[in-house]
N, CA, C and O atoms as a GROMACS GRO file, in nm:
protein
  624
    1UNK      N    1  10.527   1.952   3.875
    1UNK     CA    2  10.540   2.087   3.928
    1UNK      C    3  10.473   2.094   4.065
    1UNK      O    4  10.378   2.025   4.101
    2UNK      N    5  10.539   2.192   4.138
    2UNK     CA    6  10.518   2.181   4.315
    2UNK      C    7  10.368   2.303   4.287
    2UNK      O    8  10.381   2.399   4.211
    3UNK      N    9  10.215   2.271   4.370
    3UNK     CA   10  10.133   2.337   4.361
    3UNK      C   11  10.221   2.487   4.416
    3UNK      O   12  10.234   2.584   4.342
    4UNK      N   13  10.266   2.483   4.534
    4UNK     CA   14  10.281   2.590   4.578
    4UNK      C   15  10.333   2.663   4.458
    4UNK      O   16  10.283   2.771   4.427
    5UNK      N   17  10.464   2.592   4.366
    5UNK     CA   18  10.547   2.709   4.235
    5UNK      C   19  10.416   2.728   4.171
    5UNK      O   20  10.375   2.844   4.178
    6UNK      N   21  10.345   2.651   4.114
    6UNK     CA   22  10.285   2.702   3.988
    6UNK      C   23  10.114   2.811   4.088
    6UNK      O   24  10.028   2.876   4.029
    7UNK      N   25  10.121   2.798   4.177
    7UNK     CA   26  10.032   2.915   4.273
    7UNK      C   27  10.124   3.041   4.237
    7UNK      O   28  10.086   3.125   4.156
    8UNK      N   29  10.230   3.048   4.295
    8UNK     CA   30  10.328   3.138   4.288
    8UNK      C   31  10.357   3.208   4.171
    8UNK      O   32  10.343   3.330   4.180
    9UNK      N   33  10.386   3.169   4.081
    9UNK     CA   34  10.414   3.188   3.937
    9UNK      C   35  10.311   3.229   3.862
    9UNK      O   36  10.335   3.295   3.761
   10UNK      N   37  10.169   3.197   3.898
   10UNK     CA   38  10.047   3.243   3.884
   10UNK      C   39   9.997   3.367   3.919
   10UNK      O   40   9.901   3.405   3.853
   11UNK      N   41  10.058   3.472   4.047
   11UNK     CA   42  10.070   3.545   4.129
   11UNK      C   43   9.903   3.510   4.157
   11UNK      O   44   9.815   3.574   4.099
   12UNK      N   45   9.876   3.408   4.248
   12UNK     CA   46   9.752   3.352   4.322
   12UNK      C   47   9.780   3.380   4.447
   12UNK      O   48   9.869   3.306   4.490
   13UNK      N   49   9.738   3.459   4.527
   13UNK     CA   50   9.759   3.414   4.661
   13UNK      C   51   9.671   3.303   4.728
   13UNK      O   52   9.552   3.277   4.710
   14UNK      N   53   9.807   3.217   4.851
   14UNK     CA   54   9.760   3.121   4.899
   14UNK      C   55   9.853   3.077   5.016
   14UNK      O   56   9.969   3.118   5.024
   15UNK      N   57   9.804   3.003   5.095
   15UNK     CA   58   9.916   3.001   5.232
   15UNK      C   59   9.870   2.850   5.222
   15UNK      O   60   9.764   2.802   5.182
   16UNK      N   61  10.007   2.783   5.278
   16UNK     CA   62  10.058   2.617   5.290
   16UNK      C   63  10.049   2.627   5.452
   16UNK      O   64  10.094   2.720   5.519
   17UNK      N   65   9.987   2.521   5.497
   17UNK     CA   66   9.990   2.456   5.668
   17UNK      C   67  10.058   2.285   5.654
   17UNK      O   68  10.027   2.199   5.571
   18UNK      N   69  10.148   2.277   5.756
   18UNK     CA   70  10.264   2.169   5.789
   18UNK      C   71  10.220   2.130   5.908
   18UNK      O   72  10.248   2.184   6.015
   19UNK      N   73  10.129   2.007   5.887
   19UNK     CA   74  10.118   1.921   6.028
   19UNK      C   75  10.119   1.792   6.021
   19UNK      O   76  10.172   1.751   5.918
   20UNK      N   77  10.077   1.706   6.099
   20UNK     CA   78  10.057   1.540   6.128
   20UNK      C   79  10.042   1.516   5.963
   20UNK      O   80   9.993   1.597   5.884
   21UNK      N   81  10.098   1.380   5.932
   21UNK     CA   82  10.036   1.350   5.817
   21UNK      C   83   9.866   1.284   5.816
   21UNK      O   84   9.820   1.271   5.929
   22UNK      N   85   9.811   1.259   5.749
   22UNK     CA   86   9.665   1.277   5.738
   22UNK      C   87   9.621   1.178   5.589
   22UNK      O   88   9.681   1.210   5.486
   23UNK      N   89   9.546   1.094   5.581
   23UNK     CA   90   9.542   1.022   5.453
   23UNK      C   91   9.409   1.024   5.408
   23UNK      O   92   9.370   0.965   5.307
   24UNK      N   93   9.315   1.115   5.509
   24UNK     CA   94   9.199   1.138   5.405
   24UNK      C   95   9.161   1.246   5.469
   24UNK      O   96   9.176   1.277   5.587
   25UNK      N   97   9.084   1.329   5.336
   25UNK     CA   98   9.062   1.484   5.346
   25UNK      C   99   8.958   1.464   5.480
   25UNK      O  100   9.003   1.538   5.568
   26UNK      N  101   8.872   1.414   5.516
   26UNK     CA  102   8.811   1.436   5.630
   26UNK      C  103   8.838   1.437   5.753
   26UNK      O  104   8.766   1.473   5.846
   27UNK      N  105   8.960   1.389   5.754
   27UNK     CA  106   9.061   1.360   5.912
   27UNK      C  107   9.149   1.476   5.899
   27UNK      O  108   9.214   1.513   5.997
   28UNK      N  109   9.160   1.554   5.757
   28UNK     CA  110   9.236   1.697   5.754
   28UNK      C  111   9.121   1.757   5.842
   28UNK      O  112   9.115   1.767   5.965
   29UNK      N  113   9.056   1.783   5.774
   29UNK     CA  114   8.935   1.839   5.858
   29UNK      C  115   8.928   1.886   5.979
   29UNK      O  116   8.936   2.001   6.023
   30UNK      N  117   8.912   1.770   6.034
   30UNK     CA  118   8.942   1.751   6.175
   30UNK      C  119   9.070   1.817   6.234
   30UNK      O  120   9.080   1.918   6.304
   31UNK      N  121   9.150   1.746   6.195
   31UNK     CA  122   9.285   1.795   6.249
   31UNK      C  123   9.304   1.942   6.213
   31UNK      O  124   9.399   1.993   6.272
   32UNK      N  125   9.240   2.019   6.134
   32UNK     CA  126   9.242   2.180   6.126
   32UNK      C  127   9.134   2.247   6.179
   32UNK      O  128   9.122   2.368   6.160
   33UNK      N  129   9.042   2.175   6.250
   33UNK     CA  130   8.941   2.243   6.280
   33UNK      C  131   8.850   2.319   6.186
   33UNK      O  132   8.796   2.429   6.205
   34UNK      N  133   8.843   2.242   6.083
   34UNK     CA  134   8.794   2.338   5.981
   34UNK      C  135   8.647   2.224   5.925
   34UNK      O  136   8.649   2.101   5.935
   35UNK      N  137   8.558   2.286   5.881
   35UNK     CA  138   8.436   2.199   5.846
   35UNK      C  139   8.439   2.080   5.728
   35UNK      O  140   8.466   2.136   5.622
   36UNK      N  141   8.425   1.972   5.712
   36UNK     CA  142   8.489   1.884   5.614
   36UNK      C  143   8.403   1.947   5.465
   36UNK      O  144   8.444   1.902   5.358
   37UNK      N  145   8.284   2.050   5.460
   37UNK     CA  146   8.258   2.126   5.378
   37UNK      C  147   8.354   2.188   5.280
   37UNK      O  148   8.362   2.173   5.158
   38UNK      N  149   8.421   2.258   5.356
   38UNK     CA  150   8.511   2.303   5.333
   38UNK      C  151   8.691   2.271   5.283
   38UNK      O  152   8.774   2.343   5.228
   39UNK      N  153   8.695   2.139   5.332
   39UNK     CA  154   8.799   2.131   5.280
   39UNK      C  155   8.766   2.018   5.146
   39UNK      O  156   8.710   1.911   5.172
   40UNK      N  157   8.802   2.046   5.021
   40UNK     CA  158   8.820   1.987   4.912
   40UNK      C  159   8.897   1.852   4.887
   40UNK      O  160   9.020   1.858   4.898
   41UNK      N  161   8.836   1.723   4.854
   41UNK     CA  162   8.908   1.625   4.842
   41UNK      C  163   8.925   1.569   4.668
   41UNK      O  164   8.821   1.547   4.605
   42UNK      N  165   8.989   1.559   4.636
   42UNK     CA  166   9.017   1.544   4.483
   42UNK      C  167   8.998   1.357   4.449
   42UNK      O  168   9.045   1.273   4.525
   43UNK      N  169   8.924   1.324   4.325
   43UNK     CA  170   8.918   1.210   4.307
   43UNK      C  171   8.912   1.164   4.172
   43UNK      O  172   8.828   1.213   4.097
   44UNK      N  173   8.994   1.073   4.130
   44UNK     CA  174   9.061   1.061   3.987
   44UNK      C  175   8.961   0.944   4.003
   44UNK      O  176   8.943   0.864   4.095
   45UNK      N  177   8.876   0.968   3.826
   45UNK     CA  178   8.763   0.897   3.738
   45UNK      C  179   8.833   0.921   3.626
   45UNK      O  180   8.910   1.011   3.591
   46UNK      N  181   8.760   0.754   3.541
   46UNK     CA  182   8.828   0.707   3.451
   46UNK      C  183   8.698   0.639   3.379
   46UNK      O  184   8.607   0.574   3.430
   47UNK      N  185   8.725   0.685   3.211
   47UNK     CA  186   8.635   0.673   3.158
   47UNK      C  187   8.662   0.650   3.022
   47UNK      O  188   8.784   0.661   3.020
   48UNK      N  189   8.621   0.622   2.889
   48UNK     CA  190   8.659   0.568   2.782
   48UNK      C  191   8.759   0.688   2.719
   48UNK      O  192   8.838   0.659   2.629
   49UNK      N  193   8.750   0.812   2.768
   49UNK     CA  194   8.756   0.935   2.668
   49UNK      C  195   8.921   0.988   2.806
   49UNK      O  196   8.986   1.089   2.829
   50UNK      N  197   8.917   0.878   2.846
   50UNK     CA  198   9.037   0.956   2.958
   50UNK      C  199   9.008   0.914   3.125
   50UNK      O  200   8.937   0.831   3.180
   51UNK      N  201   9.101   1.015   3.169
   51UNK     CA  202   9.044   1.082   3.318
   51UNK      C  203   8.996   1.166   3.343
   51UNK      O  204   9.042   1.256   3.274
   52UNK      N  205   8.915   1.203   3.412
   52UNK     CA  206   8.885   1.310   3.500
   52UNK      C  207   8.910   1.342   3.641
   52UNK      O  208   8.895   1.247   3.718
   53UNK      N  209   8.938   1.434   3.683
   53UNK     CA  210   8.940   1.465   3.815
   53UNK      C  211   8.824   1.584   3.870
   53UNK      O  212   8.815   1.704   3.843
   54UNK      N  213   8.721   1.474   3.979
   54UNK     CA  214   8.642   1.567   4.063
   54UNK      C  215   8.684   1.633   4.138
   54UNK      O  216   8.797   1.591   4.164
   55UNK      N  217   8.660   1.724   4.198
   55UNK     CA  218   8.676   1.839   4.286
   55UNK      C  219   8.558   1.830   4.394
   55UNK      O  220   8.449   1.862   4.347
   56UNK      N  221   8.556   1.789   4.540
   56UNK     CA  222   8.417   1.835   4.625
   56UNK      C  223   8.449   1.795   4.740
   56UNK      O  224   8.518   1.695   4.760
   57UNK      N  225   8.402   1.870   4.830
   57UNK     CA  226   8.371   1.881   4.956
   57UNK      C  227   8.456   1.727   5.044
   57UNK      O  228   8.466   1.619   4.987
   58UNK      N  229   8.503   1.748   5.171
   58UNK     CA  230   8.570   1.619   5.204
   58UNK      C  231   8.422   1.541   5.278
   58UNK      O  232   8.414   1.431   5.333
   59UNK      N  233   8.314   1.647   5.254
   59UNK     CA  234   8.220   1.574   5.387
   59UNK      C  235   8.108   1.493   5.258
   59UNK      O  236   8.015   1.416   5.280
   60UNK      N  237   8.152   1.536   5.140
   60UNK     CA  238   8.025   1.440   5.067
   60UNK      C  239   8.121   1.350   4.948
   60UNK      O  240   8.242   1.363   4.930
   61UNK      N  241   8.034   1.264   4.878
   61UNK     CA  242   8.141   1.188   4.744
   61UNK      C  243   8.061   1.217   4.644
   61UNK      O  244   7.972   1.302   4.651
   62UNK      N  245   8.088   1.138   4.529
   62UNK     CA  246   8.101   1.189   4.395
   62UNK      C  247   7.977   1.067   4.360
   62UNK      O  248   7.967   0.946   4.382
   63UNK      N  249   7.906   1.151   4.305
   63UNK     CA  250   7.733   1.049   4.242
   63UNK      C  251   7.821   1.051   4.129
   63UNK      O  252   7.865   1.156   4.082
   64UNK      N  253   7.858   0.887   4.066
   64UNK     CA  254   7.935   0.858   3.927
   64UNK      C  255   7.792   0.857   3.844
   64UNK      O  256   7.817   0.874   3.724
   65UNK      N  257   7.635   0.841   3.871
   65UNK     CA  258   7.553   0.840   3.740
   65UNK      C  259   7.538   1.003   3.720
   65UNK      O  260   7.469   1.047   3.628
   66UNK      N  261   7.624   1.110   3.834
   66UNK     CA  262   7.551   1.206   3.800
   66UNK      C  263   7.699   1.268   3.666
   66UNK      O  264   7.688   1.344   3.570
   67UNK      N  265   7.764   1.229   3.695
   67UNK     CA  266   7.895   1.262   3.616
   67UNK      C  267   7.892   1.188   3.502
   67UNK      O  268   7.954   1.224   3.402
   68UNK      N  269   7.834   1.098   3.506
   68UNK     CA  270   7.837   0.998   3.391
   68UNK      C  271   7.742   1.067   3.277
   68UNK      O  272   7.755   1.058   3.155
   69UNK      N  273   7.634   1.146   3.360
   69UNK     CA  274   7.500   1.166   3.269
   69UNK      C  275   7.583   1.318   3.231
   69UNK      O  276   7.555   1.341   3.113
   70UNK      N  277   7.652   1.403   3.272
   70UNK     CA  278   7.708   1.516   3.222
   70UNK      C  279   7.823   1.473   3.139
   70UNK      O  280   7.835   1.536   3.034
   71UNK      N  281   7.890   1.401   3.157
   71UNK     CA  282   7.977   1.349   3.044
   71UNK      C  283   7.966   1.311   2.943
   71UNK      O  284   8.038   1.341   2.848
   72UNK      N  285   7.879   1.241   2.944
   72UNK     CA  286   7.763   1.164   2.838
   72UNK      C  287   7.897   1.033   2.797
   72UNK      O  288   7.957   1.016   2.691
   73UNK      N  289   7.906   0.967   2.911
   73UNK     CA  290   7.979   0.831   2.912
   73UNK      C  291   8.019   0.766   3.040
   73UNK      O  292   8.067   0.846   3.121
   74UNK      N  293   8.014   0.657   3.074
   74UNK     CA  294   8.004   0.592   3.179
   74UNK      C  295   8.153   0.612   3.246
   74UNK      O  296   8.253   0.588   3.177
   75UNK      N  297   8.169   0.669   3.418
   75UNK     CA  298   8.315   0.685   3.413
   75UNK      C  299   8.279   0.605   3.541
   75UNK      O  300   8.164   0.570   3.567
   76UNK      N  301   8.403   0.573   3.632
   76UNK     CA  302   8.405   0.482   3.730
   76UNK      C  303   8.516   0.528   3.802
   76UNK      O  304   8.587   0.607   3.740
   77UNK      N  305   8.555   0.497   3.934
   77UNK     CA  306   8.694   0.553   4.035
   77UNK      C  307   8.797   0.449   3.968
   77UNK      O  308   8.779   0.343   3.909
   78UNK      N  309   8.912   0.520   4.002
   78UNK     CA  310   9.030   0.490   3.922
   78UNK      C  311   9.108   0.393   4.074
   78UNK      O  312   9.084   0.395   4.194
   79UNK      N  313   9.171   0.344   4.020
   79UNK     CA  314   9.221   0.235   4.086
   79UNK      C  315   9.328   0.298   4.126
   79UNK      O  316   9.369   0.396   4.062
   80UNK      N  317   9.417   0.237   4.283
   80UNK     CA  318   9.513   0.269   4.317
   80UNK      C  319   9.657   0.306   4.196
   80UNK      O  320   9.741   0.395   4.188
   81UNK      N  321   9.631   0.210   4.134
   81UNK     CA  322   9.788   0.206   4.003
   81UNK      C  323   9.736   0.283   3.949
   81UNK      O  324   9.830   0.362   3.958
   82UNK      N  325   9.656   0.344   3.889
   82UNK     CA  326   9.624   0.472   3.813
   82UNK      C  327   9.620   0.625   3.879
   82UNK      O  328   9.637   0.730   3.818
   83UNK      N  329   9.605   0.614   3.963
   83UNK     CA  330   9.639   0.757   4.055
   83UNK      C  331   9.785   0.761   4.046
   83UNK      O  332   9.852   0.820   3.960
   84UNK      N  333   9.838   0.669   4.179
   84UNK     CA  334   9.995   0.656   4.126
   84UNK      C  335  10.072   0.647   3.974
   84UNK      O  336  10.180   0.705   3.968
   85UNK      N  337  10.040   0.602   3.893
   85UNK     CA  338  10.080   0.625   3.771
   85UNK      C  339  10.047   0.783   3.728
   85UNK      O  340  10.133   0.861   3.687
   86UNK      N  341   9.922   0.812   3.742
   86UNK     CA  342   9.898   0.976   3.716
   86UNK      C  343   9.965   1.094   3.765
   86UNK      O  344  10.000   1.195   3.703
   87UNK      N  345   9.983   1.044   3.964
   87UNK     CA  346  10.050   1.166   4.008
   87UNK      C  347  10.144   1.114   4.078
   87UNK      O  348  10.137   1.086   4.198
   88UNK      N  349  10.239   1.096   4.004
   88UNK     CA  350  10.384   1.060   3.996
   88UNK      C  351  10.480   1.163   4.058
   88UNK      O  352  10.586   1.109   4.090
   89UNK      N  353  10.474   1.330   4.091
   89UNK     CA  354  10.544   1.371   4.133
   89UNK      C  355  10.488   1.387   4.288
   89UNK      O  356  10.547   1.468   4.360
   90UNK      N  357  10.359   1.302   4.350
   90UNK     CA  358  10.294   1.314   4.470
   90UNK      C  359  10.334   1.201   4.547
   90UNK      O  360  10.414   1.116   4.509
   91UNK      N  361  10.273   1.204   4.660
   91UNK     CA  362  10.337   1.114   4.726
   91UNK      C  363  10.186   1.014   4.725
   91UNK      O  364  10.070   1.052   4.732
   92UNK      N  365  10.248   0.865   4.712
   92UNK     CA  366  10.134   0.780   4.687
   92UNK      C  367   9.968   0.788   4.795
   92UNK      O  368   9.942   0.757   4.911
   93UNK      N  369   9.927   0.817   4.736
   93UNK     CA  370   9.806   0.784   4.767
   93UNK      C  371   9.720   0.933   4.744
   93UNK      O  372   9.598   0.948   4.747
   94UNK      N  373   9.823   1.035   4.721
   94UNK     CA  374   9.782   1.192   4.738
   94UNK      C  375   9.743   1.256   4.592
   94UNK      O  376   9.821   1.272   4.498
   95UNK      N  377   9.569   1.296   4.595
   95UNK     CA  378   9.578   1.350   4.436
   95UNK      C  379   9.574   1.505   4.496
   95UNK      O  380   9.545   1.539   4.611
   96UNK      N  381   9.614   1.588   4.382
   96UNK     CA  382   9.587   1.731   4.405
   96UNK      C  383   9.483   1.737   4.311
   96UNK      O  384   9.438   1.657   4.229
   97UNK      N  385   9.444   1.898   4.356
   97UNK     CA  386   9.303   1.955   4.290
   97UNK      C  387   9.344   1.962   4.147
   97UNK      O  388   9.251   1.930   4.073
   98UNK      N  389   9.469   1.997   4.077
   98UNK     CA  390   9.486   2.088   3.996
   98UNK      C  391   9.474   1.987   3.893
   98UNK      O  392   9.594   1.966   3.876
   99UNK      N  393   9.407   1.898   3.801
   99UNK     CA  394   9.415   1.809   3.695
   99UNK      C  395   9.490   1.876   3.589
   99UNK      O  396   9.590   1.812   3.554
  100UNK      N  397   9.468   1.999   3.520
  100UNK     CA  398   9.524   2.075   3.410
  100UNK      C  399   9.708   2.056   3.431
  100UNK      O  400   9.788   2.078   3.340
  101UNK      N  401   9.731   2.028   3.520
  101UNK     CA  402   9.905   2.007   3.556
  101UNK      C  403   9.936   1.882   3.490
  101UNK      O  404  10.037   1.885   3.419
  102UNK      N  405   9.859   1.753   3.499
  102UNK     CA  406   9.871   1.631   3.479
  102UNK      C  407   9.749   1.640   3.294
  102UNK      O  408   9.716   1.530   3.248
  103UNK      N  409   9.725   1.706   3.255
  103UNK     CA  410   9.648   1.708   3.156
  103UNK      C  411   9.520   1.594   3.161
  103UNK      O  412   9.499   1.490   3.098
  104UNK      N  413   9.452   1.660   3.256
  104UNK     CA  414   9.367   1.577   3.284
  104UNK      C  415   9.230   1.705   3.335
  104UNK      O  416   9.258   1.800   3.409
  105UNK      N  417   9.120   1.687   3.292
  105UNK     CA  418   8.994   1.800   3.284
  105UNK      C  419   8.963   1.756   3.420
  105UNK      O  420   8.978   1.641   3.460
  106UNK      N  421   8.913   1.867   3.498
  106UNK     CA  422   8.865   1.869   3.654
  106UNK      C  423   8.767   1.961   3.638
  106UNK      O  424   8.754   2.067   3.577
  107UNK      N  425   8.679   1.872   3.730
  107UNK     CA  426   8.539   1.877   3.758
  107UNK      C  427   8.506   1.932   3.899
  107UNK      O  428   8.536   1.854   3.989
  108UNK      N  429   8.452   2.051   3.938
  108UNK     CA  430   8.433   2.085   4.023
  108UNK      C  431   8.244   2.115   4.090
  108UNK      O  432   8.156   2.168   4.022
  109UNK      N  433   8.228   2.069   4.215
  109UNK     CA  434   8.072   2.074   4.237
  109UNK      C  435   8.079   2.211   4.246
  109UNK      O  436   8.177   2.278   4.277
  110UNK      N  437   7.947   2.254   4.210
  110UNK     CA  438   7.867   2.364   4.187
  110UNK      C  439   7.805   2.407   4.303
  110UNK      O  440   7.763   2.522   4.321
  111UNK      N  441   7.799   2.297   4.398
  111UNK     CA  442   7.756   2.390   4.512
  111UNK      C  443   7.873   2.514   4.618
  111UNK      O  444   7.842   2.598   4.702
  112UNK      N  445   8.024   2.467   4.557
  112UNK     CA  446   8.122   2.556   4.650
  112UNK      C  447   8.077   2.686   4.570
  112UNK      O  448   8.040   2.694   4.453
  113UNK      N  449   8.092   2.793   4.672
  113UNK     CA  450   8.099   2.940   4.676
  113UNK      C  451   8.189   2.981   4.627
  113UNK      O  452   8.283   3.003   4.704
  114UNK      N  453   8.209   3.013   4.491
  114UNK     CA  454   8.340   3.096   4.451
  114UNK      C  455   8.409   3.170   4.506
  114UNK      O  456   8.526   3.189   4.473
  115UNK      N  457   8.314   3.265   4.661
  115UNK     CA  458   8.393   3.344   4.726
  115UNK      C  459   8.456   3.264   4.878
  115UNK      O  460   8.511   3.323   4.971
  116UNK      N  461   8.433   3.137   4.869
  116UNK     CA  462   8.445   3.105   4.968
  116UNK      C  463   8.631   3.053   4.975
  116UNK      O  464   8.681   3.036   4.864
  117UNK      N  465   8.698   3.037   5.064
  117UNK     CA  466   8.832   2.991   5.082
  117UNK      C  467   8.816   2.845   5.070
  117UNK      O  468   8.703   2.808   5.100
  118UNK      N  469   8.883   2.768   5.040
  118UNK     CA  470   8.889   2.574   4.979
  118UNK      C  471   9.010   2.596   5.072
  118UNK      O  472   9.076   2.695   5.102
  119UNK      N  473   9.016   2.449   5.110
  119UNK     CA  474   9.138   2.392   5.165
  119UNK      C  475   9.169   2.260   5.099
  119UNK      O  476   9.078   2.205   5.037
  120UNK      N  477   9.274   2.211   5.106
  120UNK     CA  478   9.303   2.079   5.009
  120UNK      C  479   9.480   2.012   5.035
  120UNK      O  480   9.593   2.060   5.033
  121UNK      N  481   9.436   1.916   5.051
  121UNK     CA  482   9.581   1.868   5.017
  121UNK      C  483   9.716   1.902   4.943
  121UNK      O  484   9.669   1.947   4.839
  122UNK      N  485   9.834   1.909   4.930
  122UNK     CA  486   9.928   1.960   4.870
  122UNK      C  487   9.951   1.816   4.823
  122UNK      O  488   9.868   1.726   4.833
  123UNK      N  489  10.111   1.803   4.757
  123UNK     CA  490  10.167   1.740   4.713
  123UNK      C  491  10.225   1.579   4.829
  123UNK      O  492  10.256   1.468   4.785
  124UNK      N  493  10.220   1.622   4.978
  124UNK     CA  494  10.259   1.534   5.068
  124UNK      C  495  10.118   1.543   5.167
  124UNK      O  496  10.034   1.632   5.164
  125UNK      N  497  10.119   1.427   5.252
  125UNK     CA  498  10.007   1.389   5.335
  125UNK      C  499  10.012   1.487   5.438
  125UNK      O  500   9.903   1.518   5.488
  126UNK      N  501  10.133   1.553   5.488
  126UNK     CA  502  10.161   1.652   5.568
  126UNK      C  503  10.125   1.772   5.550
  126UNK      O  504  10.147   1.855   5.638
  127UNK      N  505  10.052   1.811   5.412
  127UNK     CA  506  10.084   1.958   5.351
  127UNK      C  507   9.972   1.965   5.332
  127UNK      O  508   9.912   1.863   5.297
  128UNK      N  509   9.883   2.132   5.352
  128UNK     CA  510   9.787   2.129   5.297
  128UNK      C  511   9.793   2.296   5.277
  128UNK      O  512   9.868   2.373   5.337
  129UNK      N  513   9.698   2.327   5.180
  129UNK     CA  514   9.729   2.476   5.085
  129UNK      C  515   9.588   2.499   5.134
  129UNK      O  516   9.513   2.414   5.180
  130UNK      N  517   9.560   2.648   5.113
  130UNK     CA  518   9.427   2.731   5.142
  130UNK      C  519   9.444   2.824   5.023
  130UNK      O  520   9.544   2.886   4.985
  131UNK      N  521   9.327   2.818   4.976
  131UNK     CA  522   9.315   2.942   4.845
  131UNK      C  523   9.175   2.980   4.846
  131UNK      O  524   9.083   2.912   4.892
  132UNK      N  525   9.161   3.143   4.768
  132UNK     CA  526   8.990   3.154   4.739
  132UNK      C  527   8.965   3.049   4.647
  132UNK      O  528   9.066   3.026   4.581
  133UNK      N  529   8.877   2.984   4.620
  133UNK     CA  530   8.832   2.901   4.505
  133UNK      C  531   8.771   2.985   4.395
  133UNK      O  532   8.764   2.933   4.283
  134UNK      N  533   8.734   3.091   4.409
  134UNK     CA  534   8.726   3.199   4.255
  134UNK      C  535   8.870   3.182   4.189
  134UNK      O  536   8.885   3.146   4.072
  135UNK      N  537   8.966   3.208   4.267
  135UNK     CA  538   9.123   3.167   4.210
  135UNK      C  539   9.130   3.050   4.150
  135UNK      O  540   9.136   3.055   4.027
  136UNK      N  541   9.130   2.918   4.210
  136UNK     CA  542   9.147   2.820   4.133
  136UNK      C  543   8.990   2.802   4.036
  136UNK      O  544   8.944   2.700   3.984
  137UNK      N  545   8.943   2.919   4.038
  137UNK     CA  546   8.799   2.853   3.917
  137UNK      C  547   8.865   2.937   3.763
  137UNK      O  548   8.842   2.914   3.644
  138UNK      N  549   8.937   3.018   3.818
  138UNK     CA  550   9.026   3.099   3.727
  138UNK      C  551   9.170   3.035   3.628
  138UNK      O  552   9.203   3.070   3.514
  139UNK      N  553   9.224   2.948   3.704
  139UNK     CA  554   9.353   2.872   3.718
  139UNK      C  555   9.303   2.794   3.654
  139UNK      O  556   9.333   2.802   3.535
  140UNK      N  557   9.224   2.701   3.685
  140UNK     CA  558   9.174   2.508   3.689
  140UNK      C  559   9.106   2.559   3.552
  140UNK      O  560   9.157   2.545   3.441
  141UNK      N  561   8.964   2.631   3.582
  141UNK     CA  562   8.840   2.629   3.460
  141UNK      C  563   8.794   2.515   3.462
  141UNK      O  564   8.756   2.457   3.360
  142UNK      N  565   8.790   2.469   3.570
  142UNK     CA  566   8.680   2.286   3.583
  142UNK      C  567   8.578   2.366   3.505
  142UNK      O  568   8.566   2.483   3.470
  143UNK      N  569   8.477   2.204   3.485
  143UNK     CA  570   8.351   2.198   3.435
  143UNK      C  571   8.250   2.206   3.585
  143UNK      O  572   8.249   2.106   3.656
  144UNK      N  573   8.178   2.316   3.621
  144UNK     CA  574   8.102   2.284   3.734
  144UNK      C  575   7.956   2.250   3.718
  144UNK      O  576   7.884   2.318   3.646
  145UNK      N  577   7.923   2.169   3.768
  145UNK     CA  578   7.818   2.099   3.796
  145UNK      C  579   7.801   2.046   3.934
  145UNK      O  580   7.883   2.047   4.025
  146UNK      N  581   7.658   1.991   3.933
  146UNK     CA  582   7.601   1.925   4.087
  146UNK      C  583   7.655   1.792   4.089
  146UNK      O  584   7.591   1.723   4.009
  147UNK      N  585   7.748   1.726   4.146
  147UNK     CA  586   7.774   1.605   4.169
  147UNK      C  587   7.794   1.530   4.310
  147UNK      O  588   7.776   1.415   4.350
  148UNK      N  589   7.822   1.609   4.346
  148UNK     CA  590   7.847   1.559   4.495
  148UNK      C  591   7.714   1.555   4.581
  148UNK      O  592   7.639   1.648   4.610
  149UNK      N  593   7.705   1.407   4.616
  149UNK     CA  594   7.636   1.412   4.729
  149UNK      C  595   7.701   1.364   4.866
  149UNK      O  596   7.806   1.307   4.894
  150UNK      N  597   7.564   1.424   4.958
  150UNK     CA  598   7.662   1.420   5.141
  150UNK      C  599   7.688   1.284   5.162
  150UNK      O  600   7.611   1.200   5.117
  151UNK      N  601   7.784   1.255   5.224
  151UNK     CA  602   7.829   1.084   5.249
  151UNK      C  603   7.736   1.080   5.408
  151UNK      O  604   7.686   1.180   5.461
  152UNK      N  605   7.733   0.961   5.453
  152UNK     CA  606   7.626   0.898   5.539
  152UNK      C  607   7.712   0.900   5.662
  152UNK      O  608   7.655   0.920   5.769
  153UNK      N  609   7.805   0.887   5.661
  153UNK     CA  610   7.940   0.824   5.763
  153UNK      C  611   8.057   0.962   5.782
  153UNK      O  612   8.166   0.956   5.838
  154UNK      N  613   7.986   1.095   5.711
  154UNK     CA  614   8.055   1.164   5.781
  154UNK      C  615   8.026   1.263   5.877
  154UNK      O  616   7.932   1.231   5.949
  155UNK      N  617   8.095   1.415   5.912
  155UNK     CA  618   8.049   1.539   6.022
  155UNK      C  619   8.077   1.610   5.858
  155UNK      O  620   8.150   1.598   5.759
  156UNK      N  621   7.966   1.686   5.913
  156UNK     CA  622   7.986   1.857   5.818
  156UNK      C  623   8.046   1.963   5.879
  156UNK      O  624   8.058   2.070   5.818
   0.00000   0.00000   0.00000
């Protein structure tokens, strides 16, 4: 299912931007002028009990002992063939936020502002969606917690 239908069908409001393609949320960033805080990068973990999908910030990554210790089981990043095998109606290399589409539990950091607007990837490298994130905390119902820490090598 296309994020934008099931936004739609949700009656969520949310607006789609069409530019350069882009292959990691922090070069979206950039290319929108927008703070890599702010825009949301999604990352498929894999663990005895399944997948999960994190939810956080494009400017920090995902502490796996801190997810591991809230899970209460050791999870690890999922390999190229497992994303692609997972999000099969995306275009390779592209996860979306929404795990509950793919039946898969998403995890979102606790430090985003519910009232704040998220930006994130769509379904193509070209596409990217803007929503309040109180909306998708409504939609999704991730598990939130502190996981994300700031990466070394990026801009905020």
């Amino acid at each position: 299912m296309r994020i934008a239908d099931f936004l739609t069908e949700s009656h969520v409001p949310y607006e789609t931007m069409v530019h350069p393609p882009v292959f990691t949320a922090q070069r979206r960033a950039h290319l929108l002028h927008i703070p890599g805080k702010r825009v949301m990068k999604a990352v498929l973990l894999a663990g005895p009990a399944g997948y999960f999908l994190a939810v956080l910030p494009a400017s920090h990554r995902v502490d796996l002992k801190a997810v591991s210790k809230h899970l209460d089981m050791t999870v690890r990043l999922a390999c190229v063939s497992e994303i692609a095998e997972t999000f099969t109606d995306c275009e390779r290399g592209v996860l979306v936020p929404f795990g509950r589409l793919y039946g898969i539990k998403s995890l979102l950091d606790a430090a985003i502002d519910p009232d704040t607007w998220i930006v994130f990837e769509g379904e193509r490298h070209f596409l990217t969606i803007r929503m309040r994130c109180r909306d998708f905390d409504v939609l999704e119902r991730p598990d939130r917690f502190d996981f994300a820490v700031p990466s070394q090598d990026v801009d905020e």
